[in-house]
N, C-alpha and C positions, 0 to 999 in steps of 0.2 A: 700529471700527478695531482694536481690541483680539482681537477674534475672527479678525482678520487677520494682525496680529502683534501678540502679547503683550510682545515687548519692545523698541513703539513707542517712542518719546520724547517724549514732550509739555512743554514747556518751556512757565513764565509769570517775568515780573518782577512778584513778589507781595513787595515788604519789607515789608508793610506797615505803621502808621505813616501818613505824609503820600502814599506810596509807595503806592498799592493799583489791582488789576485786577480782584480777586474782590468788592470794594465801592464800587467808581468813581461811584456814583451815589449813594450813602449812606456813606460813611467806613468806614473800617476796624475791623473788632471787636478791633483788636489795635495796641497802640501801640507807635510804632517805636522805634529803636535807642536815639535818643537818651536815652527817657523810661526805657528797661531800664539806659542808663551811668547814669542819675542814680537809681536804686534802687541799682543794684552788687550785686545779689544773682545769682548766676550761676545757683543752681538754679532761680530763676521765670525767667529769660533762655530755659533750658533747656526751663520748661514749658509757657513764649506758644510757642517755634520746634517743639514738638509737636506743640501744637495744630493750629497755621496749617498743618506739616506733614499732619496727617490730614485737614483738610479739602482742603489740596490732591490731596492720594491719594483723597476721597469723590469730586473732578470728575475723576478722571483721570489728575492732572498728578501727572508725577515727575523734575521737576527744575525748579528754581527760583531763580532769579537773584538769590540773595542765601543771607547777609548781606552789606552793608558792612565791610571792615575797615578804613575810610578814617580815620585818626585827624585828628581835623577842628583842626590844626594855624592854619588863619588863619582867626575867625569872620567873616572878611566874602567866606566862600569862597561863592560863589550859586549856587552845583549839587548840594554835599554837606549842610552843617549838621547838620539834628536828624534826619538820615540814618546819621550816625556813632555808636556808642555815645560818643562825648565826645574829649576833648582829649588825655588821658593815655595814650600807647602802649600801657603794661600794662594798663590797665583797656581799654582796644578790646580786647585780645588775650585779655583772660578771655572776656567776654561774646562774641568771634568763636567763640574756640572752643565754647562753651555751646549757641550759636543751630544752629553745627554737629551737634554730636551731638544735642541734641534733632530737626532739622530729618529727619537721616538714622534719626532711631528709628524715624519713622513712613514709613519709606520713602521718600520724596524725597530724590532728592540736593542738595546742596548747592551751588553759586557762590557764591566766596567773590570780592569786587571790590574797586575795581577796582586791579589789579596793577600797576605797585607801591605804588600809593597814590595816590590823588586828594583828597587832605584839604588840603594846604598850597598851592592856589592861588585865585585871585580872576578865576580864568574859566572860563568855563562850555564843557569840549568839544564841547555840542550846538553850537554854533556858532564855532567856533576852536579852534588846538592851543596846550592850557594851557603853560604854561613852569614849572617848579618848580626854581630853583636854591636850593639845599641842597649840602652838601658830600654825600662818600659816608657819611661818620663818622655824620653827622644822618640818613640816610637807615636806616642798621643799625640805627639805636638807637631810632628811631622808626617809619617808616613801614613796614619791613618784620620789627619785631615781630611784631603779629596775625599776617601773612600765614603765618609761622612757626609760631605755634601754631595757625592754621588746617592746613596741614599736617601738622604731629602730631596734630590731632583726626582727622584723616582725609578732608576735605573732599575731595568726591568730584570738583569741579571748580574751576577759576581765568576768572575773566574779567578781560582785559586792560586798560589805560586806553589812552583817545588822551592822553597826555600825554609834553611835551617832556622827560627827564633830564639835563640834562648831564654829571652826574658819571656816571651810567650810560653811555649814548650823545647826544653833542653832535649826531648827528642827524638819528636818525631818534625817534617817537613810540612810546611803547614795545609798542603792540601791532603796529607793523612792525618791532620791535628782535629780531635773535638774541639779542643781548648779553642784552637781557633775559628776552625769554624763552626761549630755551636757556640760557644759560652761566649766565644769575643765577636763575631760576626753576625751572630742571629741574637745572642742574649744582649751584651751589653748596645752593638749599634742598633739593632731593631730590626734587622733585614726580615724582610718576611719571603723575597721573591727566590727566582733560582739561582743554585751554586752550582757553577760547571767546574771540571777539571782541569789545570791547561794540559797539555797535549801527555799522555801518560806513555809512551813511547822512548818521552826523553830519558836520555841516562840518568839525572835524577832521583827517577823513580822505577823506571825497569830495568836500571843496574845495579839498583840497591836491594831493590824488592820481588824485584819480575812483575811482568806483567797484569795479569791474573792477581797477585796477592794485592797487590796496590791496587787495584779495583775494588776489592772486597775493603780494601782500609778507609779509602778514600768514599765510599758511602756508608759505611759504619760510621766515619767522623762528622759527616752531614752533605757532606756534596751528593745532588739528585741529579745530573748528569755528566755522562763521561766522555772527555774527547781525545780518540785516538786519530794520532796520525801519522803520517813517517812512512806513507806508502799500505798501513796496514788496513786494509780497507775489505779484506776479504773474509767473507761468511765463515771460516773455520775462527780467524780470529770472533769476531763474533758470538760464536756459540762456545767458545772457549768462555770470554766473560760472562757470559750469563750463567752456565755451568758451573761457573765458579760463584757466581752470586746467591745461586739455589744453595749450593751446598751449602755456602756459608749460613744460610737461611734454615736449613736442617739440622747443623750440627750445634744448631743456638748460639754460633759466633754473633749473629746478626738480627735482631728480631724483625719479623717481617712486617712489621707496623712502620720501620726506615724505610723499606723498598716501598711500600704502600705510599708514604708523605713525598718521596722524592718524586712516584710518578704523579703524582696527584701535584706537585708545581711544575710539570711537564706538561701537562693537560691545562692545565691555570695557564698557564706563558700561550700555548696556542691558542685556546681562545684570547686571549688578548690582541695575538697578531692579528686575528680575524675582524676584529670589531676595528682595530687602529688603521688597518688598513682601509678599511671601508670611508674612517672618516680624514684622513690622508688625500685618498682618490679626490675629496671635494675641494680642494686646493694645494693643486700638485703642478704647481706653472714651476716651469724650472728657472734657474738661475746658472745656467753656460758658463758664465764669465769671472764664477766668485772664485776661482781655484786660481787662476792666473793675479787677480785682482788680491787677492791674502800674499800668493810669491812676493809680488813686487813690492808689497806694505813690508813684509819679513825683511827684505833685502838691508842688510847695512855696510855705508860703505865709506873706503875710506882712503884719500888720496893725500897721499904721505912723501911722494920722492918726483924724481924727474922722470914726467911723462910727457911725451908730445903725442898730440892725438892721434889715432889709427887712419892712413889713408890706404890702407890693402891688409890684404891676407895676410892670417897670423898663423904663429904655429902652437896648438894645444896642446901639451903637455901634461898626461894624466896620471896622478901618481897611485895606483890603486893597490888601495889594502886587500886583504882575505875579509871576504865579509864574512856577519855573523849568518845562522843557519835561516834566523827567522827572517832576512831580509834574500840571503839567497844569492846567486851567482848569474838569475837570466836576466834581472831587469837593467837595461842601460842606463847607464848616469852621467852626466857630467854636464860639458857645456861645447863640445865642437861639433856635435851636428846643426844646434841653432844658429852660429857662429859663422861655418860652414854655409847656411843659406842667405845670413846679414851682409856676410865679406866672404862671396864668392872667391873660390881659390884657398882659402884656407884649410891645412892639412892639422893630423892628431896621431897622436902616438900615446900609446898605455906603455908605462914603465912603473916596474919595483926592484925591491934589492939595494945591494950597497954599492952600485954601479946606476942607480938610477941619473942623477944627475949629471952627471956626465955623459949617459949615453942621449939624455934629452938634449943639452946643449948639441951636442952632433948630427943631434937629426933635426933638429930647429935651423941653423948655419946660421945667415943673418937674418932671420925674420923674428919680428916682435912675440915675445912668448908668453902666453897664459898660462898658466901654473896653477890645474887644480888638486888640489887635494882634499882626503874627505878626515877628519880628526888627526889633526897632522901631531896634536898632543900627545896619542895614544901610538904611537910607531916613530922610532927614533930611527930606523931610515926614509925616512919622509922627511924628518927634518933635517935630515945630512944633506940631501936630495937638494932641498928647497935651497938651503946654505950654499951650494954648490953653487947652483942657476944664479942668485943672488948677486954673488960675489962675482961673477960672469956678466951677467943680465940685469943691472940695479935696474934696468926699465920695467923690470918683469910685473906684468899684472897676477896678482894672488887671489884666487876662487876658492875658499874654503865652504865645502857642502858636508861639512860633519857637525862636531859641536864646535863653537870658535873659542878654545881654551885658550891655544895660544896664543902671543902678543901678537899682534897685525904685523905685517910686514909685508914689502915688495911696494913700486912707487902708485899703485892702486891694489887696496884689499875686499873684496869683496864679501864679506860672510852671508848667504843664502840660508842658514839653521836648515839646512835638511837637502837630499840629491833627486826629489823626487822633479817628472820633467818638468811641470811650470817652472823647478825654482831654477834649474840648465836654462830656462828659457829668458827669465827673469834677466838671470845676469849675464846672461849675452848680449840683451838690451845694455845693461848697464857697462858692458865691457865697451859696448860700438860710443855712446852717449860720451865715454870718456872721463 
């Protein structure tokens, strides 16, 4: 493809973290946002988002659907969490900007997401249009910080949210908003580069709008590119939106000077990958070790009750939620396969339900138990769960790979900020170390 046109565009949503496309089947050699906010060190933020960048430029790819600059405002949000560098405005907005310019050193451009912030709500867009009321005041001071210094770092592009504003617009979702993105996205921050859609497939938007109409809406409002996905990948969908884009185009819903500006930073962003590339290739020494090297920095830990050290095989206890849509049901998580190869002999078991803990005690018998869980905040049989083992098991080692809301507990707590594999890897280290 590249022999065809050089300055193709190849697009992936690679955050990865919990987030991964490049290791969907094995976890990610790179741990996500959350685990980089809970370091706070901006130049290794800098030096995972280079890495990840040069391997995405070794397959091709040069443009990449991230970072987040979602400032993860209500922890019991179920789409974003340990997707966000953290809670605090200014600290997202170091680490966006970071993940930015390291991302764009090695040639890939950046998406920076989703606009104006998807952190302060408790639904999930893949299947509904969230609602965020906040005043405007809370919105300046917070949510559209990062987006800011994602801007001044240069970020080469913006992806939109489905999400409701009111103090923006009472009613439209802001990636069908002008309001937002013209007047607040292009006029008042200054964005000049590209707006993409997130993914218009979600019920958000093709169960409020269809398909088709929310394509016409979503570049009448200023977004110049659209991304669909959800399986629908085939040329009928395709000629459906363009078909619909023309007409909107003739029936003077839309004037053709929009479609004209949108391809014309479509063309702008690809030659940029071309040149950035080119000067990327001239120092493109990798860095192997920085994914592991961020896990074990993120790790915090914490020994609280009676533990005697581990001289054999444990038994791993995994409490697993329904994940959300964007992180997916193939990648593995936890922490008994690394565990497994530290303390041969060591066995694992996935449990949920209101019979989880006790069915884990039974299948643990007498062997020492690790007990992970991934947001044990957000699922109150997890915490029944946990409570059970506890009360049975005070030795129990606790592995939290979500957000760590809740209070620590078990007589070692581990919290990792994220399930991606270094940080399974990390704290199996830290499970054998004791």
């Amino acid at each position: 493809m590249r022999a065809e046109r050089d300055d193709l565009l190849v697009a992936i949503d690679e955050e990865s973290g919990d987030v991964t496309r490049l290791d969907v089947h094995m976890g990610s050699a790179f741990p996500g946002n959350h685990a980089l906010g809970a370091v706070d060190d901006p130049a290794l933020t800098r030096r995972v988002a280079r890495e990840l960048g040069r391997r995405l430029a070794e397959c091709g790819v040069n443009l990449n659907w991230a970072p987040s600059a979602d400032v993860n405002a209500n922890p019991d949000n179920p789409v974003i969490g340990v997707r966000s560098f953290g809670a605090d405005a200014h600290l997202v907005a170091r680490h966006t900007a970071a993940y930015v310019e390291g991302m764009q050193s090695s040639g890939v451009a950046a998406c920076t997401k989703h606009f104006p912030g998807h952190g302060d709500t408790n639904v999930d867009s893949h299947h509904a249009v969230p609602r965020i009321d906040v005043d405007e005041l809370t919105l300046r001071e917070r949510e559209l910080v990062p987006f800011r210094a994602a801007v001044a770092a240069g970020t080469e592009a913006v992806m939109s949210a489905h999400i409701l504003v009111p103090a923006l617009d009472p009613e439209r979702p802001g990636t069908l908003s002008r309001r937002v993105l013209t007047d607040l996205l292009r006029g008042e921050l200054g964005y000049d580069g590209l707006i993409v859609t997130d993914g218009m497939e979600m019920r958000a938007i093709a169960g409020a709008y269809g398909l088709e109409r929310g394509v016409v809406m979503a570049i009448a409002a200023g977004a110049d590119a659209i991304c669909v996905g959800g399986g629908l990948c085939d040329e009928d969908t395709v000629l459906r939106l363009r078909d619909a884009l023309v007409a909107a185009v003739r029936s003077g819903e839309m004037p053709e000077e929009r479609l004209a500006d949108a391809a014309a930073r479509v063309r702008r962003l690809a030659r940029w990958t071309v040149a950035a590339r080119r000067r990327a290739q001239a120092d493109a020494a990798p860095d192997r070790e920085v994914g592991l090297l961020a896990a074990r920095r993120a790790l915090a830990v914490r020994r609280q009750g009676p533990a005697s050290p581990l001289d054999g095989p444990v038994y791993v206890a995994t409490f697993n939620p329904v994940p959300n849509i964007a992180v997916g049901d193939i990648t593995p998580w936890g922490v008994g396969g690394e565990l497994g190869r530290l303390l041969p002999g060591t066995t694992t078991g996935s449990f949920s339900g209101a019979e989880a803990g006790a069915e884990a005690l039974a299948a643990a018998g007498d062997r020492r138990i690790v007990a992970v869980v991934r947001d044990e905040h957000r699922h109150a049989w997890m915490r029944s769960a946990l409570d059970v083992v506890l009360a049975a098991r005070p030795d129990t080692i606790v592995v939290e790979m979500g957000i760590p809301q809740s209070p620590p507990r078990g007589a070692v707590h581990i919290a990792t900020h994220g399930a991606a594999r270094v940080c399974g890897v990390a704290a199996a280290e830290a499970v054998v170390a004791g």
